[in-house]
GUGUTOR-53854 format. One record per residue (C-alpha): residue number from 1; x negated, y, z negated. Coordinates in steps of 0.05 Angstrom, whole numbers, plus 5000, padded with zeros to 4 digits. Each point is the difference from the previous one (the first is absolute). Example, Ala and Ser with C-alpha at 12.3 -4.5 7.8 and 13.67 -1.06 7.14 Angstrom:
2
+-----+------+------+------+
|  nr |   xx |   yy |   zz |
+-----+------+------+------+
|   1 | 4754 | 4910 | 4844 |
|   2 | 4973 | 5069 | 5013 |
+-----+------+------+------+
This chain:
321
+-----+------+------+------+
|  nr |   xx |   yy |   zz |
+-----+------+------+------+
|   1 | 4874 | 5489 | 6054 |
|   2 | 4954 | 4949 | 5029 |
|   3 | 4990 | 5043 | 5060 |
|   4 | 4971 | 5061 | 4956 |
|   5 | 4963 | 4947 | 4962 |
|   6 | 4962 | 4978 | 5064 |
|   7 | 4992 | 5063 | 5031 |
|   8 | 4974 | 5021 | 4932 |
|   9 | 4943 | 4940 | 5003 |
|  10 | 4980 | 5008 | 5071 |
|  11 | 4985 | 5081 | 4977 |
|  12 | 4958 | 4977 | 4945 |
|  13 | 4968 | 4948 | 5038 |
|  14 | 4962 | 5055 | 5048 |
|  15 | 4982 | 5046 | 4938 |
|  16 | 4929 | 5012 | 4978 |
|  17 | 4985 | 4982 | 4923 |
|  18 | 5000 | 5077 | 4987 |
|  19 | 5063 | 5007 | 5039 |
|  20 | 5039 | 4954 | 4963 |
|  21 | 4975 | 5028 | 4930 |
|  22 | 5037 | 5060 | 5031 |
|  23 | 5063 | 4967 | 5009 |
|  24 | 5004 | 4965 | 4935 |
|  25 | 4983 | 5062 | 4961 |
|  26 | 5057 | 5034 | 5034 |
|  27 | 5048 | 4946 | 4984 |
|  28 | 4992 | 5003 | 4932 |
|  29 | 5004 | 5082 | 5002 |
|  30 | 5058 | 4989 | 5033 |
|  31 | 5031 | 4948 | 4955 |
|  32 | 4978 | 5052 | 4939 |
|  33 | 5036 | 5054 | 5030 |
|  34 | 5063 | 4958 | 5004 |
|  35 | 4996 | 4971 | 4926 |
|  36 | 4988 | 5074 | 4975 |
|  37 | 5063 | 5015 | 5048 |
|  38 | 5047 | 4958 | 4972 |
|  39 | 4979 | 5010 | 4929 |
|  40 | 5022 | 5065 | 5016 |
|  41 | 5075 | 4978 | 5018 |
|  42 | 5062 | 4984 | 4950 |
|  43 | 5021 | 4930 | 4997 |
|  44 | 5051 | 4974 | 4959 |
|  45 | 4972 | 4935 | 4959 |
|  46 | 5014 | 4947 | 4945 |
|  47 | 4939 | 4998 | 4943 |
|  48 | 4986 | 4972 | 4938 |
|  49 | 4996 | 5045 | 4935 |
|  50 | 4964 | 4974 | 4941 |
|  51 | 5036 | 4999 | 4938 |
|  52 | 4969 | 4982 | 4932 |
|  53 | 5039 | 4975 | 4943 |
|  54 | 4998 | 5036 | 4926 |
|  55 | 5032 | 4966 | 4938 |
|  56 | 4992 | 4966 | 4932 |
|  57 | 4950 | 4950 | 5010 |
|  58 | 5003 | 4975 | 4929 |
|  59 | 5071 | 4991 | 4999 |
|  60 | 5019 | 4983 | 5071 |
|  61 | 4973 | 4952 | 5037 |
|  62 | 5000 | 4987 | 5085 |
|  63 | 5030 | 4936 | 5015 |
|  64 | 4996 | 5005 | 5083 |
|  65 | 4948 | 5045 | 5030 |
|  66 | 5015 | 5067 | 5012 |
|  67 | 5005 | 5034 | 5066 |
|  68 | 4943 | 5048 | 5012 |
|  69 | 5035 | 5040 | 5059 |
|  70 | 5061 | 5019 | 5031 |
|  71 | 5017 | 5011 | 5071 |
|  72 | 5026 | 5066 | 5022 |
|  73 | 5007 | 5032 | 5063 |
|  74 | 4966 | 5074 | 5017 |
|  75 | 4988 | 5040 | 5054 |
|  76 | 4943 | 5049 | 5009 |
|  77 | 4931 | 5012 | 5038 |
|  78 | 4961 | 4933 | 5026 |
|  79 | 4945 | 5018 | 4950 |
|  80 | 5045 | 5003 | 4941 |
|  81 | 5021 | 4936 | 5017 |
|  82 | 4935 | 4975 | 5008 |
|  83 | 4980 | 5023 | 4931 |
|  84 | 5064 | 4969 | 4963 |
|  85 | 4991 | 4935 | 5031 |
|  86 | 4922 | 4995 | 4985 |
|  87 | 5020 | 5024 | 4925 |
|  88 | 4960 | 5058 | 4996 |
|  89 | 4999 | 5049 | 4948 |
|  90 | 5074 | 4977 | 4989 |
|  91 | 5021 | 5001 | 4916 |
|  92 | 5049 | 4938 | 4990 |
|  93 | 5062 | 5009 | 4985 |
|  94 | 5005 | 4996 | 4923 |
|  95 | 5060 | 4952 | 4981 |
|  96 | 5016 | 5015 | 4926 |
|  97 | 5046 | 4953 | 4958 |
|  98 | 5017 | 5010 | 4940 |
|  99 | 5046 | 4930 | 4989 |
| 100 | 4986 | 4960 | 5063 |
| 101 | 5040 | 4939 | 4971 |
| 102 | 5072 | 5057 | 5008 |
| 103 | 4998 | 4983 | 5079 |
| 104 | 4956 | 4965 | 5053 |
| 105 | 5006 | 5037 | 5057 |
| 106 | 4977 | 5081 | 5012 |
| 107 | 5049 | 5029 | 5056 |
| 108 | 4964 | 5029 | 5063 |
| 109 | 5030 | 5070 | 4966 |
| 110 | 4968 | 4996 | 4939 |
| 111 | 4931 | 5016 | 5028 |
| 112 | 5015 | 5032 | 5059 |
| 113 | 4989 | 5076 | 4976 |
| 114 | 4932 | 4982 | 4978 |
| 115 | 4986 | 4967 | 5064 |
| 116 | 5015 | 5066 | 5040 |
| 117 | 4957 | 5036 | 4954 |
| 118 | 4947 | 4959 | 4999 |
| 119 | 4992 | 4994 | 5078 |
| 120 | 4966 | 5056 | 5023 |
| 121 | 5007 | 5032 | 5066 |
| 122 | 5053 | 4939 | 5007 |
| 123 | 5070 | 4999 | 5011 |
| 124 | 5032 | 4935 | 4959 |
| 125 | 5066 | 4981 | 5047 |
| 126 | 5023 | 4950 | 4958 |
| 127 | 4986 | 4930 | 4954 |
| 128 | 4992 | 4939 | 5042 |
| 129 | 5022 | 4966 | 4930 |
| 130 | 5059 | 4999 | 4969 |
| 131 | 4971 | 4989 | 4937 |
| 132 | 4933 | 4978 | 4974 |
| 133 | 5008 | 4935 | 4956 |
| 134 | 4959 | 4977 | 4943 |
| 135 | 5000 | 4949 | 4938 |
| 136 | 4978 | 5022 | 4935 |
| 137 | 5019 | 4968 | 4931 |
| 138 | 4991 | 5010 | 4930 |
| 139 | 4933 | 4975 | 4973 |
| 140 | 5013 | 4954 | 4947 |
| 141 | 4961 | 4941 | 4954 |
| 142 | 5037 | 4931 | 4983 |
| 143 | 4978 | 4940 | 4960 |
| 144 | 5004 | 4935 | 5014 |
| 145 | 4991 | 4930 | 4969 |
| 146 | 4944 | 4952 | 5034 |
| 147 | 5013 | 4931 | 5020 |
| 148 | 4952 | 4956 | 5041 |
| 149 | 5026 | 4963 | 5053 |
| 150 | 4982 | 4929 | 4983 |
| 151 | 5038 | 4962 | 5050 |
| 152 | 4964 | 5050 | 5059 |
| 153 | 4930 | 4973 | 4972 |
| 154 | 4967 | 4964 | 5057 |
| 155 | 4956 | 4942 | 4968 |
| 156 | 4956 | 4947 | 5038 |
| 157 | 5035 | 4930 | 5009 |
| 158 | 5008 | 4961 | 4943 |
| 159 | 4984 | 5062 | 4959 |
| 160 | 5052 | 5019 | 4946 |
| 161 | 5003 | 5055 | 4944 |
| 162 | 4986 | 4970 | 4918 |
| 163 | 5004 | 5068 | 4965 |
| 164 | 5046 | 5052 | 4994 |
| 165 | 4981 | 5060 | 5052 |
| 166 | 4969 | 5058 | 4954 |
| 167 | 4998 | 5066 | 5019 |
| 168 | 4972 | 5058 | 4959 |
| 169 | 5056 | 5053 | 5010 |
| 170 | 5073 | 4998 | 4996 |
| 171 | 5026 | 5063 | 5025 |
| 172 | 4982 | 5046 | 5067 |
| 173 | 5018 | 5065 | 5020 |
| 174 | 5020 | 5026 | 5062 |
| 175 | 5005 | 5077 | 5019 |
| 176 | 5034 | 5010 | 5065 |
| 177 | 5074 | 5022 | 5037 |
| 178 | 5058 | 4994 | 4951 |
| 179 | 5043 | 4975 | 5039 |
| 180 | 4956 | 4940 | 5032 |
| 181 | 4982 | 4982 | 4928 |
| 182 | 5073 | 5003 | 4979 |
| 183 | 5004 | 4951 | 5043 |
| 184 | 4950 | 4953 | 4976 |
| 185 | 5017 | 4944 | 4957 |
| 186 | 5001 | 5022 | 4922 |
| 187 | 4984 | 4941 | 4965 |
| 188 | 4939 | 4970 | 5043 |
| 189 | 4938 | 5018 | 5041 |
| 190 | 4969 | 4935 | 5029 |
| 191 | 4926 | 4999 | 5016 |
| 192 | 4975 | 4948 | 5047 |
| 193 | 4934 | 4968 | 4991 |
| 194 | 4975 | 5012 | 5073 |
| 195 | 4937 | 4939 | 5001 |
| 196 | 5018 | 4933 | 5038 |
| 197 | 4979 | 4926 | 4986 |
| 198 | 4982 | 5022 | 4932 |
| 199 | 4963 | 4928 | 4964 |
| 200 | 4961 | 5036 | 4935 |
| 201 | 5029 | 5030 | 4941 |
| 202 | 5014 | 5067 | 5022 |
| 203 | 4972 | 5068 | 4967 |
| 204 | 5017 | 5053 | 5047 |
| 205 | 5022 | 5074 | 5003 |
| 206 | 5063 | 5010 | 5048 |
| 207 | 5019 | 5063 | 5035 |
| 208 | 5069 | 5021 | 4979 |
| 209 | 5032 | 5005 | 5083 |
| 210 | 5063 | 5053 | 5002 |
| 211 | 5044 | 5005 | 5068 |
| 212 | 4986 | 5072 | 5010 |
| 213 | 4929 | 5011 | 4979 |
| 214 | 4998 | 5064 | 5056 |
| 215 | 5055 | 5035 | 4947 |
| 216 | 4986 | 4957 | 4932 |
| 217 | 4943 | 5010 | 4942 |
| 218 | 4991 | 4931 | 4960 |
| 219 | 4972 | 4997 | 4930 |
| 220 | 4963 | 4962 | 4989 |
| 221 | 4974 | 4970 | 5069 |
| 222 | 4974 | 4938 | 4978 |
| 223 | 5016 | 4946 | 4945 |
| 224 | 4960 | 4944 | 4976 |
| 225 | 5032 | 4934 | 5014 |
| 226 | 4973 | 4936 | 4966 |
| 227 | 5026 | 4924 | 5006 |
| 228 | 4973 | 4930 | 5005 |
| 229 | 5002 | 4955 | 5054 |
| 230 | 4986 | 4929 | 5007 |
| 231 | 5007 | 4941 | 5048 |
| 232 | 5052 | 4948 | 4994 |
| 233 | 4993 | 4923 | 5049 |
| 234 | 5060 | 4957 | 4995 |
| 235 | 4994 | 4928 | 4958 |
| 236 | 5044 | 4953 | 4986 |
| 237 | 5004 | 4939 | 4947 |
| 238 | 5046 | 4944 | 4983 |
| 239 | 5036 | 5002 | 4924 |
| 240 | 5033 | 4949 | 4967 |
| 241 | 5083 | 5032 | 4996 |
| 242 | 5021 | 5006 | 4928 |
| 243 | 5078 | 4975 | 4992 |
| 244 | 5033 | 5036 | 4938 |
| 245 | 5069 | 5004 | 4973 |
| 246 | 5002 | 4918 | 5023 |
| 247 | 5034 | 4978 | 4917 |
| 248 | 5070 | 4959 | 5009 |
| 249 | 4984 | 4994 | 5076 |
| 250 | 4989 | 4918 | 5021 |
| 251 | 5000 | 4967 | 5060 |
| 252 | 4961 | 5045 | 5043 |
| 253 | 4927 | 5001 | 5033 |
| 254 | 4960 | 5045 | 5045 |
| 255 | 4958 | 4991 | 5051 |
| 256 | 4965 | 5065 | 5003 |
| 257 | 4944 | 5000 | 4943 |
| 258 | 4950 | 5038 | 5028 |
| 259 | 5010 | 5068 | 5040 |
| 260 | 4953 | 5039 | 5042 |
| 261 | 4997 | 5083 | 4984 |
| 262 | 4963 | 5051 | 5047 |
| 263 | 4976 | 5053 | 4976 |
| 264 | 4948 | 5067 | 5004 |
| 265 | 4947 | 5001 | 4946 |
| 266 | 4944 | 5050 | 4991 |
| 267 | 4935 | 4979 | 5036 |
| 268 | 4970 | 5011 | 4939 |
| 269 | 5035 | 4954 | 4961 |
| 270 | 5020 | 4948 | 5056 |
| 271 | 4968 | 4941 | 4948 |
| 272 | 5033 | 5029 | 4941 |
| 273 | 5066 | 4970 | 5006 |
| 274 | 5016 | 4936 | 4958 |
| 275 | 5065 | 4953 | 5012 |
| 276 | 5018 | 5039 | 4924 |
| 277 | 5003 | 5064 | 5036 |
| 278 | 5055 | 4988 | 5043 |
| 279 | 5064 | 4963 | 4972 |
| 280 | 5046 | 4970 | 5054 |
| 281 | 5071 | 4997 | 4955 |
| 282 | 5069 | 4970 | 5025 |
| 283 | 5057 | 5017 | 4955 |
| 284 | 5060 | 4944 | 5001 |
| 285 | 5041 | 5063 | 4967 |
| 286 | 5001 | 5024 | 5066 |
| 287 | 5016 | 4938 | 5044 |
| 288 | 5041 | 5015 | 5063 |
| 289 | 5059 | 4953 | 4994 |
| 290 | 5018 | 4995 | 5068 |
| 291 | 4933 | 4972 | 5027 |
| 292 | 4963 | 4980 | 4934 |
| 293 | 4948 | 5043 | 5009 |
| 294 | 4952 | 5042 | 4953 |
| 295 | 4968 | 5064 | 5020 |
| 296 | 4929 | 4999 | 4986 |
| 297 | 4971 | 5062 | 4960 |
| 298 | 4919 | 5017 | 4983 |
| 299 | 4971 | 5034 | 4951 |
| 300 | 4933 | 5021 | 4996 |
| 301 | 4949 | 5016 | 4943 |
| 302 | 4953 | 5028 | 5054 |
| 303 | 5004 | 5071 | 5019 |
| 304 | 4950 | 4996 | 5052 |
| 305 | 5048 | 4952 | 5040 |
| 306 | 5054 | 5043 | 5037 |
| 307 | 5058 | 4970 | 5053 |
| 308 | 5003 | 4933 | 4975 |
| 309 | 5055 | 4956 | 5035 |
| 310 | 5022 | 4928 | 5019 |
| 311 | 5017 | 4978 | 5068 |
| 312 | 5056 | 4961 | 4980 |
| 313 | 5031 | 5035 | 4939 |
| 314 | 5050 | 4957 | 4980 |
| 315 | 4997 | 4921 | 4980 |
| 316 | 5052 | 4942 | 5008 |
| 317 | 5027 | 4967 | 4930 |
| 318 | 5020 | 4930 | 5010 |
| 319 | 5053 | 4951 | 4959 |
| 320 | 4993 | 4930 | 4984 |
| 321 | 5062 | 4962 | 5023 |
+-----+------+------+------+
């Protein structure tokens, strides 16, 4: 091949400008000739067929995407060919189904008649496909009861939710497949709130998310949301412990009067808190025996003071000899 290739260049390297406009314009008759040739000859080939799908849109509904040809094999003139593979002036197969839920699958049979007929001046030789496969389900509507995932909420540090989380509808409907909402959970649909390192009250609308929104319809898309937010620094104090339940009980002592409590408070309120509003209580009714000791319980008048707790919950009693 090289050798043609160099005799060819050494025969265009002597040729005048005209000369050469010669030669090209004789190569591409030539190379016309052939196509025109071989168009004219019967090949045997594998091509695509469009198909298009016809069914109860209202009442069925696609769950995978449909296949928009099939693959047979033909044999006839080049040009035929030519003009099935480039689509031209070919009318799709029409696929009618009357209950596409009965089966999922067309046999290569079913549609091979109107193949034949539809192929003009083309001989079908057979189906490449066994069968053509599809997914189509029953279009159906479901409702479901809201909740808001409050433990996915993503708040800024120190941030922590005072309010119950609002939202201003209860219920949402979902049209889709019957079988993928069969599937769903009956008795809740959670919406996430999607913001991050929320640290203001919060007033927003939230787009309802599904897992299939290429085959789902949502209604409605969006709900209002609404909660307060405020921030919380840790504090601690020192309380006096109050001993109860002490009548009948002599010859003992403590040595633990005073006991410090950590706790969160709202910024807001961080010089609110009195020594009245948290009560540091050990109960003799609940002495351990074996190592005369009380465990230490709190109670607090302040709402605005969350996680309270000792580092040493329990105290030592002590007897008099």
């Amino acid at each position: 091949m090289k050798k043609y290739v160099t005799i060819l260049k050494q025969f265009l390297r002597f040729q005048k400008p005209d000369n050469l406009k010669v030669v090209v314009y004789c190569l591409l008759t030539a190379a016309t000739f052939w196509f025109f040739s071989a168009l004219n000859k019967e090949y045997d080939a594998s091509v695509r067929y469009p198909v298009v799908w016809n069914f109860d849109q209202d009442k069925f509904i696609v769950v995978e995407e449909l296949p928009e040809n099939i693959q047979i094999n033909v044999s006839g003139l080049g040009w035929n060919l030519l003009r099935v593979n480039s689509g031209f002036g070919l009318q799709p197969l029409n696929l009618r189904l009357t209950d596409p839920t009965a089966n999922h699958s067309l046999p290569g049979n079913y549609f091979a008649n109107q193949v034949a007929e539809a192929l003009e001046q083309l001989q079908l030789n057979y189906i490449i496909e066994d069968s053509l496969l599809f997914n189509i389900d029953y279009r159906t509507v479901q409702t479901f009861p809201i909740y808001i995932d409050s433990l996915g909420i993503d708040l800024d540090d120190d941030y922590r939710i005072i309010s119950p989380i609002q939202f201003d509808t209860e219920l949402v409907e979902i049209e889709g497949p019957r079988k993928i909402l069969a599937e769903m959970p009956k008795d809740t649909f959670w919406v996430q709130v999607i913001e991050t390192n929320i640290d203001s009250d919060f007033n927003n609308e939230i787009p309802i998310q599904i897992e299939y929104p290429d085959l789902m319809k949502v209604k409605p898309q969006t709900i209002n949301v609404v909660f307060k937010v405020a921030k919380f620094i840790n504090e601690e104090v020192k309380l006096p412990i109050q001993y109860i339940n002490t009548e009948g009980l002599k010859n003992i002592f403590f040595k633990d009067s005073l006991i410090t409590v950590k706790y969160l408070i709202q910024e807001d309120f961080k010089d609110s808190v009195y020594t009245d509003s948290l009560v540091v209580i050990a109960d003799f009714k609940s002495i351990n025996k074996a190592d005369s000791t009380l465990t230490l319980s709190l109670q607090s008048k302040a709402n605005y003071v969350i996680d309270p707790y000792f580092n040493f919950p329990q105290v030592k009693v002590y007897y008099n000899e």
